[in-house]
Backbone as CSV, one residue per row, in Angstrom:
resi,resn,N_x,N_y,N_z,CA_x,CA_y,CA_z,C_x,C_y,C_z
1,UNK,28.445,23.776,-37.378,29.600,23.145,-36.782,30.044,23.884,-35.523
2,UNK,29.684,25.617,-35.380,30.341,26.009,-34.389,29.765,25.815,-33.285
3,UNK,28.243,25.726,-33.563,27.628,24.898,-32.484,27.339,23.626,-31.800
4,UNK,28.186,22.318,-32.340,28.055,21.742,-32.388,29.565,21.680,-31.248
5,UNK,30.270,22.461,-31.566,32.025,22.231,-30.620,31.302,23.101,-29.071
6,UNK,30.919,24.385,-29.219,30.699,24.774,-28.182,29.579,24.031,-27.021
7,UNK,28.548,23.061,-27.781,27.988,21.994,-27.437,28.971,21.244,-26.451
8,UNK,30.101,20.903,-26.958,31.137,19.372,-26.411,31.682,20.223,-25.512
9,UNK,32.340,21.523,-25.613,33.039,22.251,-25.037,32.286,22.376,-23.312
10,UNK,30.646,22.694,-23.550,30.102,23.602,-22.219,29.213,22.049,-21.826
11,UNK,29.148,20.878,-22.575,28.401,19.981,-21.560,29.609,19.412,-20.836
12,UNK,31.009,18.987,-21.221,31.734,18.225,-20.423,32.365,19.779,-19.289
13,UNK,32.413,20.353,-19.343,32.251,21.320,-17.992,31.390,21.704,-16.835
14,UNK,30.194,21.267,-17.373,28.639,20.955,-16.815,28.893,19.709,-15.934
15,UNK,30.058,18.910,-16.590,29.208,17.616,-15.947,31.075,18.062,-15.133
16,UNK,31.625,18.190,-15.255,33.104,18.047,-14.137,32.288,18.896,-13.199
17,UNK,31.775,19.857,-13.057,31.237,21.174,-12.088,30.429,20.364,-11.366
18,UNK,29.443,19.620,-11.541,28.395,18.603,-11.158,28.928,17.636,-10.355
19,UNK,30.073,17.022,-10.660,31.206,15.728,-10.124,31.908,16.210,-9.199
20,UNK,32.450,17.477,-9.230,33.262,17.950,-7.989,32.505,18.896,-7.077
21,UNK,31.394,18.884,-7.004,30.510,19.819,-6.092,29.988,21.052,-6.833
22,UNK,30.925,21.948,-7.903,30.526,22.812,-8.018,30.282,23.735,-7.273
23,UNK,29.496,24.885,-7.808,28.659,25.907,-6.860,27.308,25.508,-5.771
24,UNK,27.772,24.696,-5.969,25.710,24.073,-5.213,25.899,24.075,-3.960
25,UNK,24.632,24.666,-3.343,24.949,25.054,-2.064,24.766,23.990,-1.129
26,UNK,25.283,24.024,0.209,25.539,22.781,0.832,23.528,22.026,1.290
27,UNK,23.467,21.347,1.378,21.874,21.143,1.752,21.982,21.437,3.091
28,UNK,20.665,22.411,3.337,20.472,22.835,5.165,20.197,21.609,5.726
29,UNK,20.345,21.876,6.968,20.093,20.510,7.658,18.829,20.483,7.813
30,UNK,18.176,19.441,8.323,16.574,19.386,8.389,16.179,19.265,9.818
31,UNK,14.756,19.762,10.048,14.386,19.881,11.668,14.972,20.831,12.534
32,UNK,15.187,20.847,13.975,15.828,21.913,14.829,17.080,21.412,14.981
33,UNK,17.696,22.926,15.584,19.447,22.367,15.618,19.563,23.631,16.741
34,UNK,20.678,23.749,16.949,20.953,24.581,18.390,22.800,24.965,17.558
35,UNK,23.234,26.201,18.163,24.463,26.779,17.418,24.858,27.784,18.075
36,UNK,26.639,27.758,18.388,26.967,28.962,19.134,26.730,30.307,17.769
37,UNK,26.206,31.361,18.090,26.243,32.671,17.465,27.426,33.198,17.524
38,UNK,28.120,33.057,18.984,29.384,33.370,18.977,29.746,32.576,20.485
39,UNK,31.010,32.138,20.216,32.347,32.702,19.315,32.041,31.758,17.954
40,UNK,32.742,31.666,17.220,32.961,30.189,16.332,33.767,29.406,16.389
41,UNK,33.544,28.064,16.029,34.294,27.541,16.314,35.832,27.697,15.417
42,UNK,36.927,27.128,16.437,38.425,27.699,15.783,38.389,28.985,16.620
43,UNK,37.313,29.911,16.807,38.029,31.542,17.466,39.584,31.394,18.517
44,UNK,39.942,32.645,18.546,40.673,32.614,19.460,40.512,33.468,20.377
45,UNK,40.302,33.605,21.385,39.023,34.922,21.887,40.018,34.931,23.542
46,UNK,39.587,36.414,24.294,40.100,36.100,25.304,39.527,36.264,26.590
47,UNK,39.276,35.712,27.786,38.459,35.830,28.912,38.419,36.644,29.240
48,UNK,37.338,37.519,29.887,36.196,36.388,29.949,35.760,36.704,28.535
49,UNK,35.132,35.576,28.162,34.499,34.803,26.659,32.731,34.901,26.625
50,UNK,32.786,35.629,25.516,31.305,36.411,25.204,30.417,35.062,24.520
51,UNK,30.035,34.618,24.938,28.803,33.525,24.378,27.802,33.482,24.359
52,UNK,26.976,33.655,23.295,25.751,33.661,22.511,25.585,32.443,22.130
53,UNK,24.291,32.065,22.055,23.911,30.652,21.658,22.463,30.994,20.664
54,UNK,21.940,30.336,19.889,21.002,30.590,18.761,20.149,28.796,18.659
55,UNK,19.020,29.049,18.202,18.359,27.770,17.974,16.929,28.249,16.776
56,UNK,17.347,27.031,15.747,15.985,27.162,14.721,15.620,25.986,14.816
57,UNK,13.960,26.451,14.398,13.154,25.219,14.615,12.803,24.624,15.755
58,UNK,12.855,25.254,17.123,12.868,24.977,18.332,12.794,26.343,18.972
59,UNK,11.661,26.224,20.046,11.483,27.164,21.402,12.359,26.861,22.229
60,UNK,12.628,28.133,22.708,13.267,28.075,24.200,12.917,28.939,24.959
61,UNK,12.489,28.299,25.762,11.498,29.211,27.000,12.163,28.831,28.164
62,UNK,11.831,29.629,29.536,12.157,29.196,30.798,11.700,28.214,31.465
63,UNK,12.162,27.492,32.025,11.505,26.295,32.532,9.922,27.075,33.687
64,UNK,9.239,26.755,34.118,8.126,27.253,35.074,9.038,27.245,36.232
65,UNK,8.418,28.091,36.952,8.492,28.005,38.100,7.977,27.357,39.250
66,UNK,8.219,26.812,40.402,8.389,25.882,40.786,8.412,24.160,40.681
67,UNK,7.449,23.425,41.161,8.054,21.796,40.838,7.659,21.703,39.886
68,UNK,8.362,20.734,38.831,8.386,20.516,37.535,8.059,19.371,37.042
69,UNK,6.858,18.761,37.104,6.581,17.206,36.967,6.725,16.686,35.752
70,UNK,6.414,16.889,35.093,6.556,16.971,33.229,6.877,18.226,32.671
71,UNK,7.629,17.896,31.352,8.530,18.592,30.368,6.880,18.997,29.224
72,UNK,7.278,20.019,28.872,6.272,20.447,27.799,6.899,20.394,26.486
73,UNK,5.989,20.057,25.633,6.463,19.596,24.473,7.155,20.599,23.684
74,UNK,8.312,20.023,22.737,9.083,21.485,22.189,9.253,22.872,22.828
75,UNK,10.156,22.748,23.782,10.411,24.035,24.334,11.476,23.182,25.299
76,UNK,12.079,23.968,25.476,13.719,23.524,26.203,14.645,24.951,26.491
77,UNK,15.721,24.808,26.894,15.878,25.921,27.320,17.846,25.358,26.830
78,UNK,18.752,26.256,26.988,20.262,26.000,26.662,21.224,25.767,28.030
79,UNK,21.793,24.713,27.717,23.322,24.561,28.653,24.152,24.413,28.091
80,UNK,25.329,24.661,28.558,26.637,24.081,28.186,28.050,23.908,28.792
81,UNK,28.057,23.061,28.370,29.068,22.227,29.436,31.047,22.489,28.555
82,UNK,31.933,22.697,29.915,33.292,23.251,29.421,33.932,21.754,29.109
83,UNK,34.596,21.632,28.512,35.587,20.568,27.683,34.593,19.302,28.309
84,UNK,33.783,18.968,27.872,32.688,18.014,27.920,31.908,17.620,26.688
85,UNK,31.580,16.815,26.337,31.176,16.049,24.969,29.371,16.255,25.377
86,UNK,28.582,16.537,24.063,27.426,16.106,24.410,27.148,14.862,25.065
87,UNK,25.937,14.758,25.469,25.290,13.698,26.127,24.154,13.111,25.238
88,UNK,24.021,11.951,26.058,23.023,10.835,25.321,21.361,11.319,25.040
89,UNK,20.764,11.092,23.940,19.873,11.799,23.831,18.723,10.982,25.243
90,UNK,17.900,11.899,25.936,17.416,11.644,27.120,17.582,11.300,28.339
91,UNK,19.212,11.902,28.773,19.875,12.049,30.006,20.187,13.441,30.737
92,UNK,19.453,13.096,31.779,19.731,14.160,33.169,20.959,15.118,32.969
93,UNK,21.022,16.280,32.573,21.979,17.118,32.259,22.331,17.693,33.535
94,UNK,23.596,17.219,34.300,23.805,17.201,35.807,23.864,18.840,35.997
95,UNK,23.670,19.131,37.576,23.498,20.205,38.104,24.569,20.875,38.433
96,UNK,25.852,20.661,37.936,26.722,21.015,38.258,27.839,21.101,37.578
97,UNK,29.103,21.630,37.905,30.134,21.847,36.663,30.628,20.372,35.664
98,UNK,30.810,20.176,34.718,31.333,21.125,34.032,30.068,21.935,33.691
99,UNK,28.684,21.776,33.350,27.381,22.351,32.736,27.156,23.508,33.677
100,UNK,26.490,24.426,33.185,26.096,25.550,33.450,24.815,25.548,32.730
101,UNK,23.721,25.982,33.484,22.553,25.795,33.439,21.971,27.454,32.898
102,UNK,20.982,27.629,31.475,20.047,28.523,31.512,18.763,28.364,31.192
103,UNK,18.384,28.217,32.585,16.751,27.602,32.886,15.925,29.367,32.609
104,UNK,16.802,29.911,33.232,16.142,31.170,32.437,15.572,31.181,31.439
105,UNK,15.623,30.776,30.354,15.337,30.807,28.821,16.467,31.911,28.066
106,UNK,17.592,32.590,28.999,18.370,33.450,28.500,19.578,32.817,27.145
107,UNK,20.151,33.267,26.285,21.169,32.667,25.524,22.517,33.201,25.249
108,UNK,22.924,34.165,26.460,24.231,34.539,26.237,24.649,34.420,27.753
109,UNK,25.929,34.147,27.797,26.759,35.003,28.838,28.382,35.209,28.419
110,UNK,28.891,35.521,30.105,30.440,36.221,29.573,30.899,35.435,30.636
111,UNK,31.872,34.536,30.082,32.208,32.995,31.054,34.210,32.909,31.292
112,UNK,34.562,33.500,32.550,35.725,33.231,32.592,36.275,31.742,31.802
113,UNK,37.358,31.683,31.347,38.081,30.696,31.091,39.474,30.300,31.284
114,UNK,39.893,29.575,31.708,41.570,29.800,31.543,41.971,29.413,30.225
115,UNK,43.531,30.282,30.423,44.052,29.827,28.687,44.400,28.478,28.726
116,UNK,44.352,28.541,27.087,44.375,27.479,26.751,43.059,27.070,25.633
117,UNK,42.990,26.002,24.967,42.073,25.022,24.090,41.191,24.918,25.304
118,UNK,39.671,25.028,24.856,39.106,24.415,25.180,37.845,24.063,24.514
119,UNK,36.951,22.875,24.823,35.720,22.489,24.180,34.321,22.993,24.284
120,UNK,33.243,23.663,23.994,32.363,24.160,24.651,31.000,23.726,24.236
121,UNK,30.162,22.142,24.450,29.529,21.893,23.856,28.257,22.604,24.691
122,UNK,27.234,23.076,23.302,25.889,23.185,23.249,25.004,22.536,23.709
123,UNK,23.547,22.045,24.387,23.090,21.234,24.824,21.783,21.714,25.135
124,UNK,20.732,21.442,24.339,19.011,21.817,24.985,18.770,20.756,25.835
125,UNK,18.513,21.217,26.868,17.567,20.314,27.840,16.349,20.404,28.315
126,UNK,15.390,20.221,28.170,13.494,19.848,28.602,13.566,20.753,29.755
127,UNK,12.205,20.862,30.180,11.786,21.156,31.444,12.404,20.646,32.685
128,UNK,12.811,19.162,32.395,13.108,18.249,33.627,14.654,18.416,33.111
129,UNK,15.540,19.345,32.197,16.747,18.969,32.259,17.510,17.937,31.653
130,UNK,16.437,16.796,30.962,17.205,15.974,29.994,17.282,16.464,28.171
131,UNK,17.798,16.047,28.095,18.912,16.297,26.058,17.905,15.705,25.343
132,UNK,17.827,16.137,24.430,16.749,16.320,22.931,17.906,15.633,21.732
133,UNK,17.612,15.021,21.300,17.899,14.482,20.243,18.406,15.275,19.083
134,UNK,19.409,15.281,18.493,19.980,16.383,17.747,20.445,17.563,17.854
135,UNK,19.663,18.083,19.581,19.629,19.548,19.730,21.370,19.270,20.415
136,UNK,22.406,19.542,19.723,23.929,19.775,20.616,24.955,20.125,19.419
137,UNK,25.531,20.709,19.905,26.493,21.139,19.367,28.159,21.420,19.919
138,UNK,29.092,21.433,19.435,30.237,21.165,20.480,31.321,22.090,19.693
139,UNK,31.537,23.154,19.698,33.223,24.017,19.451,34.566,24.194,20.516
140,UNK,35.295,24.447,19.379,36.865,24.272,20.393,37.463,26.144,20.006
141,UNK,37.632,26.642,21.458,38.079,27.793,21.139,39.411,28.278,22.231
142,UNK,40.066,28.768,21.675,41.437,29.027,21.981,41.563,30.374,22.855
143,UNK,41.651,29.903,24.286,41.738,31.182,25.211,43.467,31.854,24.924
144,UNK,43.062,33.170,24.673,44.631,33.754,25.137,44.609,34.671,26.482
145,UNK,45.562,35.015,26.974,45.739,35.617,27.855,45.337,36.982,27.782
């Protein structure tokens, strides 16, 4: 009998733990993705603003040097653009502000900001500079003085 209660007792806890998420860990996402390292998003950080950028499942190399007729497959390099929304997957990631370009293949810098909220989306772009499908990401971080 006493096994029979501790039975009723530990399956209907099994199954509420199961129904409300429980411990189970969130599922990784699948394929490549692109992610600030730092700051995070929510920080409250203050200028100039230390930014690191990270990517799995995806190269990032420097674009070649000189003319660039075609994009090589999987390999892209990071931009990101200030209070600007990603872009459409396979559009010209413009040459100019709000985006900031690292054709370098580099993934950090230290980027004045004024205070205030602002948005800082992520963005791989090809050889030729256009957006990859999935590869973006977008945080909001809080300049103080």
């Amino acid at each position: 009998m006493i096994l029979r209660t501790a039975c009723l007792v530990v399956f209907p806890v099994a199954l509420f733990g199961a129904a409300c998420g429980g411990n189970a860990p969130a599922p990784e996402p699948e394929g490549p993705r692109v992610f600030f390292v730092q700051p995070q998003d929510g920080a409250t950080v203050k200028s100039p603003v230390s930014l690191e950028f990270g990517a799995e499942d995806f190269q990032i190399a420097a674009v070649p040097a000189g003319t660039v007729a075609e994009s090589r497959p999987n390999l892209g390099h990071h931009h990101v653009g200030i209070d600007t929304d990603c872009l459409p997957p396979g559009t010209a990631i413009p040459r100019a502000a709000p985006w900031v370009h690292f054709g370098d293949g580099k993934n950090v810098i230290d980027m004045q900001l004024p205070t205030g909220s602002h948005r800082l989306t992520l963005q791989i772009g090809d050889d030729l500079h256009r957006t990859i499908e999935g590869l973006c990401q977008t945080i909001t971080v809080n300049v103080n003085e």
